[in-house]
VOGU-3710 file (C-alpha; in Angstrom, 3 decimals, decimal comma):
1> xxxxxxxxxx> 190,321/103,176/50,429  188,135/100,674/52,090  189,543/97,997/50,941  193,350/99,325/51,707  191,632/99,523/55,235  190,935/96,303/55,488  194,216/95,205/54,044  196,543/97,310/56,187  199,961/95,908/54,491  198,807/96,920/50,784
11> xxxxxxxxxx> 198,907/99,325/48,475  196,708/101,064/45,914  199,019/100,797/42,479  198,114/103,084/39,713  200,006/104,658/36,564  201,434/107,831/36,394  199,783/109,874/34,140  199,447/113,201/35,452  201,067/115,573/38,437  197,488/117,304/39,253
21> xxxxxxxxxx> 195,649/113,459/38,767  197,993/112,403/41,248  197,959/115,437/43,578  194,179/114,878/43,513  194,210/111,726/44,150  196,530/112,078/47,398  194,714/114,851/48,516  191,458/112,618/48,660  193,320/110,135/50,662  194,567/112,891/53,206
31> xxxxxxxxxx> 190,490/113,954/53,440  189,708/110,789/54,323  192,333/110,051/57,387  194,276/107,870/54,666  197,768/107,679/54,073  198,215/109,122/50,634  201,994/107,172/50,817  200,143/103,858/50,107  198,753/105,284/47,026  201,876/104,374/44,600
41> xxxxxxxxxx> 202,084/105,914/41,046  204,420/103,814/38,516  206,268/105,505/36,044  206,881/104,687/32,636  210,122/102,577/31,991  212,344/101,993/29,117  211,963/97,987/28,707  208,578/96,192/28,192  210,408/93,340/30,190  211,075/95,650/33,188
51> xxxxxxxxxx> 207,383/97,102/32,416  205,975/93,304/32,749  207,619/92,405/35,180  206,840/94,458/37,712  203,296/93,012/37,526  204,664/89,862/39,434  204,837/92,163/42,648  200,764/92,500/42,414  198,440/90,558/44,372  195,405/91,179/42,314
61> xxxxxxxxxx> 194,830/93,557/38,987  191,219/95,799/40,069  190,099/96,055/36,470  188,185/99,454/35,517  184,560/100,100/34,216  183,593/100,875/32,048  186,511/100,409/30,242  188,454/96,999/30,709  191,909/96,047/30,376  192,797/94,933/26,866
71> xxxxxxxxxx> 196,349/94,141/26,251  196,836/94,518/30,236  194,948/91,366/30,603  196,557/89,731/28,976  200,178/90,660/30,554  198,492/90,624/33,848  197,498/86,936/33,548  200,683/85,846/31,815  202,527/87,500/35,303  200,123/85,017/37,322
81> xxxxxxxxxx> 198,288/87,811/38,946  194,566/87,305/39,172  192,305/89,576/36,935  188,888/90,872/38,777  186,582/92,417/36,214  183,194/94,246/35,558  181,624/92,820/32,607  179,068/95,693/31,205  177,379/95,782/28,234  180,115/97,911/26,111
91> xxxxxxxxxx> 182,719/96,241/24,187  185,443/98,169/26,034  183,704/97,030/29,213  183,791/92,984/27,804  187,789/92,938/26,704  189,298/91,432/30,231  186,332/89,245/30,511  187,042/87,712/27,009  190,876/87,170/27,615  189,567/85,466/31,460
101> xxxxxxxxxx> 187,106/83,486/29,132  189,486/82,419/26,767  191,826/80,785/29,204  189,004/79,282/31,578  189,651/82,175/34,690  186,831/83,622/34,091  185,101/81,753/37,082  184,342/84,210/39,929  186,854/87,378/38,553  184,163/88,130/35,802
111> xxxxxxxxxx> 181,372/89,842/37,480  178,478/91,959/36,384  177,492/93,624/39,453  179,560/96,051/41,636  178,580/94,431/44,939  179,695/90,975/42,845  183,185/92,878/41,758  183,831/93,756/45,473  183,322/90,144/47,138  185,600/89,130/43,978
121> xxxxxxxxxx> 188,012/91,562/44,799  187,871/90,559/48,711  187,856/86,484/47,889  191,015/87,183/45,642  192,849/89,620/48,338  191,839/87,402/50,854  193,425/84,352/49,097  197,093/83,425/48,346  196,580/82,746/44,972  198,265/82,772/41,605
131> xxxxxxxxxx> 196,694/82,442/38,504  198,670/80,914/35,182  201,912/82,730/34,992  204,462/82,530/31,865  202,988/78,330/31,094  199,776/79,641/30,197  197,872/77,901/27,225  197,067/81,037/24,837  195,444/79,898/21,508  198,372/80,384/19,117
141> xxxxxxxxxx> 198,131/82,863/15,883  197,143/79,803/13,666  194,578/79,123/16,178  193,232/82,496/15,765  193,453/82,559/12,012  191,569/79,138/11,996  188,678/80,313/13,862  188,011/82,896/12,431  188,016/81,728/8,701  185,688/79,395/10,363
151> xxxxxxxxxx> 183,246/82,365/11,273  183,583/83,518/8,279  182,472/80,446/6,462  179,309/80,212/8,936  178,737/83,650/7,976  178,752/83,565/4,076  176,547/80,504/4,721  174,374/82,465/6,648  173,666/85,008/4,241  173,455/82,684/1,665
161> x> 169,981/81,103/3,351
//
């Protein structure tokens, strides 16, 4: 809500999963003097197309902690919306900052403090920026399959000392 203060033309975009998580969450907002209206809930649509591209409409994606986007990330950052992310110690809390990693973003969106997250989160609201969009350089299947089999040869190596 602070940071919906601060940016008075935004909005707070969440998914729809529940009437009473929503009625909850509105009735928080109202507590606070806040305009539960700017908290908007998207619904779940037929096409993965439509689905993505509504992500184009975001400014920035707040990742969660402790658990991180995964596939979102990845959809996110292919839409050209930056990513801002809490790295933790959990896997689940490392996903987004391993996709951000992997195509050099990582930079100032992967934090591992929350007073870090929220001048990330402020630099990237504060900023007209957009990130990679639908030209982005992910590493290819084969390029996958090929580093891994390389692990896996450093690993039976490994074991073999």
């Amino acid at each position: 809500m602070d940071l919906l203060r601060e940016h008075r033309g935004s909005v707070l975009w969440l998914m729809k999963l529940n009437d009473d998580a929503m009625a909850n969450l509105r009735n928080e907002a109202s507590a606070h003097d806040f305009d539960p209206n700017r908290l908007v809930f998207a619904t779940r649509v037929p096409r993965v197309e439509d689905h993505l591209a509504r992500y184009r409409h975001a400014k920035v994606f707040l990742d969660t902690a402790p658990y991180n986007a995964h596939s979102t990330a990845t959809d996110v950052s292919r839409a050209g919306v930056p990513i801002v992310t809490l790295k933790q110690r959990s896997f689940a809390s490392r996903v987004a900052a391993s996709v951000l990693h992997t195509l050099s973003l990582d930079e100032g969106r992967v934090v591992t403090s929350y007073e870090g997250y929220w001048k990330a989160v402020h630099l990237a609201l504060d900023q007209q920026i957009s990130e990679i969009g639908e030209h982005a350089q992910y590493p290819s299947t084969v390029e996958h399959a090929v580093a891994l089999e390389l692990l896996y040869a450093e690993a039976v190596r490994l074991s073999a000392n």
